[in-house]
N, C-alpha and C positions, 0 to 999 in steps of 0.2 A: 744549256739554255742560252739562246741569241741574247745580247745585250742591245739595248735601245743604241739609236743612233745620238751623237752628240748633236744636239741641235744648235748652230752657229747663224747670228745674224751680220752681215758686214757692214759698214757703214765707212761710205769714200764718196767723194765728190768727184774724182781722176774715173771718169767711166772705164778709160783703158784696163786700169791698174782693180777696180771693180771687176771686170768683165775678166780678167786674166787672173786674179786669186780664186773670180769663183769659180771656174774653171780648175785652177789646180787640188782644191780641197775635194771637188768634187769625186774625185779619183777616190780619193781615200772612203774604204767602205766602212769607217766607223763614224764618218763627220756627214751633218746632213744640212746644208744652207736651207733657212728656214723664211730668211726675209734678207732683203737691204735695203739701203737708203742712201742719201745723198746729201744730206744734213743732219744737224745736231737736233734740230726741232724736229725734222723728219723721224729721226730714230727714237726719239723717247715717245713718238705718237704709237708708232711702231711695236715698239716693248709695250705697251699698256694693251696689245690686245693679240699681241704673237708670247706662245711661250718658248723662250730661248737659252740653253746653256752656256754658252760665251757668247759675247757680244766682241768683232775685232773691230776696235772705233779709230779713227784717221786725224789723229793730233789739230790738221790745219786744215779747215776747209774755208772757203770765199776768202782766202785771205788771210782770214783769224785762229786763235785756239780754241774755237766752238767744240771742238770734242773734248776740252775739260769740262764745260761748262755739263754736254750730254751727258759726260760719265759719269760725276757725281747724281745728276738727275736718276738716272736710269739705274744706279747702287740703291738711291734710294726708294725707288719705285717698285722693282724687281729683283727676284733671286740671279740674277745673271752675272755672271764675274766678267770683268771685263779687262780684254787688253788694249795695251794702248799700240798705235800703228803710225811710224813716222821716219820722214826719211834723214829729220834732224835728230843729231845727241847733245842738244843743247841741256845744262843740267839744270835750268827755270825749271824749263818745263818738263824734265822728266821727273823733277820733286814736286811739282804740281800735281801731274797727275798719278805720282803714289797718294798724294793727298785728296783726291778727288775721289781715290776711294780702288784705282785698280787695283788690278792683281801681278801683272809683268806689262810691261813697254818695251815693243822688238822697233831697232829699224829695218824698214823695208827691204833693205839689200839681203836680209835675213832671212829670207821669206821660204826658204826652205824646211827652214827650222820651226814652220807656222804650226803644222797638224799639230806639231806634240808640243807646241807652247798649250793648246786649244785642250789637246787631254789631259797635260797637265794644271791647266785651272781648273777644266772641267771635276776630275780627283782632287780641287783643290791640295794639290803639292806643288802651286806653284813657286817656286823662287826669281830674282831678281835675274835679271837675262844677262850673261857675264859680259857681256859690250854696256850695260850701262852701270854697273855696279861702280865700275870705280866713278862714275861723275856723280853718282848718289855720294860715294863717300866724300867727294870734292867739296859737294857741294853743303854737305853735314858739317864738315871743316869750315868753309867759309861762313855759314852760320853759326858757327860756336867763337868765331874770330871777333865777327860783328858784333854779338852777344858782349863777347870780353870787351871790345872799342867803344862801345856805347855804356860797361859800366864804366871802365876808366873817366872816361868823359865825365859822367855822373858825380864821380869821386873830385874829378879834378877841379869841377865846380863850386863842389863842397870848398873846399879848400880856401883860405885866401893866399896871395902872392905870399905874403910873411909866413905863412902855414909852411907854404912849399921849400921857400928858405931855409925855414927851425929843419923841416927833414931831411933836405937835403944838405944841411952841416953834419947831423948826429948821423946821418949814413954813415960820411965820411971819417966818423970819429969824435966828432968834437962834442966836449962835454960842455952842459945846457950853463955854466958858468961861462965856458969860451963863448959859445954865441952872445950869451946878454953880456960880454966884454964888445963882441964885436959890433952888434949893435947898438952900443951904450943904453943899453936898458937893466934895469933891475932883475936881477935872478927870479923874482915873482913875477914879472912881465914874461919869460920865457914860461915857467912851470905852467902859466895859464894857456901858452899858447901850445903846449905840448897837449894838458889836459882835454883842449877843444878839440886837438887831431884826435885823442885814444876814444875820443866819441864819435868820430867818425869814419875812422878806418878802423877801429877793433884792435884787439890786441893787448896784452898786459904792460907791455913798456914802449917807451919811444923808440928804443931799437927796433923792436917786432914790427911797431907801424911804419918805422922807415924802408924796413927790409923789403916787406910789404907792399912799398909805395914801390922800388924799385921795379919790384919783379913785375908789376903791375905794369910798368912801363909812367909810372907818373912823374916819376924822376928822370 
């Protein structure tokens, strides 16, 4: 039994780069160009009245990243998986538009490797196109960094200037008798200001909260 043809819409604003993929998918006897477009509005009028298996949508058109904007659009509108098509590996925008909802993101110079990106969303088995995996992972790293720099901050706020003091003596060792020597303060002056850090950074003793504070980079 023949199987259906994959039905692919294109969507580019580079009529050249239009005219020349459709051209080479064409070849292929399983892929069947069904519609294109030349915008992000264009394409999502598009999908509401063509039925299509992959959509391959063009990162940047008039200038902008209107093909996040489409992709999300037309995930939610229709069953169509979509890839994304771009001649940057900028890692914004290729963790954009995982988030917008594709399925793989090829750059253009790839473009060989198009049909069977196309059967593989179509079988949804698609995976992440190995030229951008690692800026996915960059860019995962960089937001779990940010993540950590923005709690520190939070902590470091917390804290007053004498907090940071008390913990950065008992890192070093010194016992909460040495600091209120060293600050001529009362040994109860110190214990309270230990207590208000273990309510704010956690922890059972002022070591743990100092180790704590270190590792965190607050020290």
């Amino acid at each position: 039994m023949e199987h259906p043809a994959i039905r692919v819409v294109i969507v580019e604003d580079d009529p050249d780069w239009l005219r020349g993929l459709h051209s080479y998918l064409q070849k292929e006897p399983d892929i069947e160009v069904v519609g294109q477009a030349s915008s992000g509005e264009a394409a999502v009028e598009l999908l509401e009245k063509t039925e299509a298996d992959v959509v391959l949508m063009d990162v940047m058109m008039s200038d902008s990243p209107e093909g996040l904007w489409a992709a999300a659009e037309i995930v939610k509108c229709s069953g169509a998986r979509v890839v994304m098509l771009s001649s940057m590996e900028e890692k914004e925008i290729i963790f954009e538009a995982f988030k917008a909802g594709a399925v793989d993101y090829m750059v253009k110079s790839n473009f060989t490797e198009i049909p069977q990106t196309i059967r593989s969303a179509y079988a949804n088995r698609s995976s992440i196109h190995p030229s951008v995996a690692a800026q996915m992972r960059e860019e995962f790293r960089r937001l779990k960094q940010l993540e950590h720099d923005v709690r520190v901050r939070e902590l470091k706020n917390l804290l007053t200037p004498t907090e940071i003091q008390v913990l950065d003596l008992i890192e070093k060792g010194h016992t909460q008798t040495q600091i209120a020597d060293k600050f001529v303060v009362s040994i109860r002056t110190i214990k309270v200001h230990v207590g208000n850090i273990l309510k704010k950074l956690g922890g059972k003793s002022s070591k743990e909260a100092a180790q704590k504070a270190k590792d965190m980079g607050i020290l």
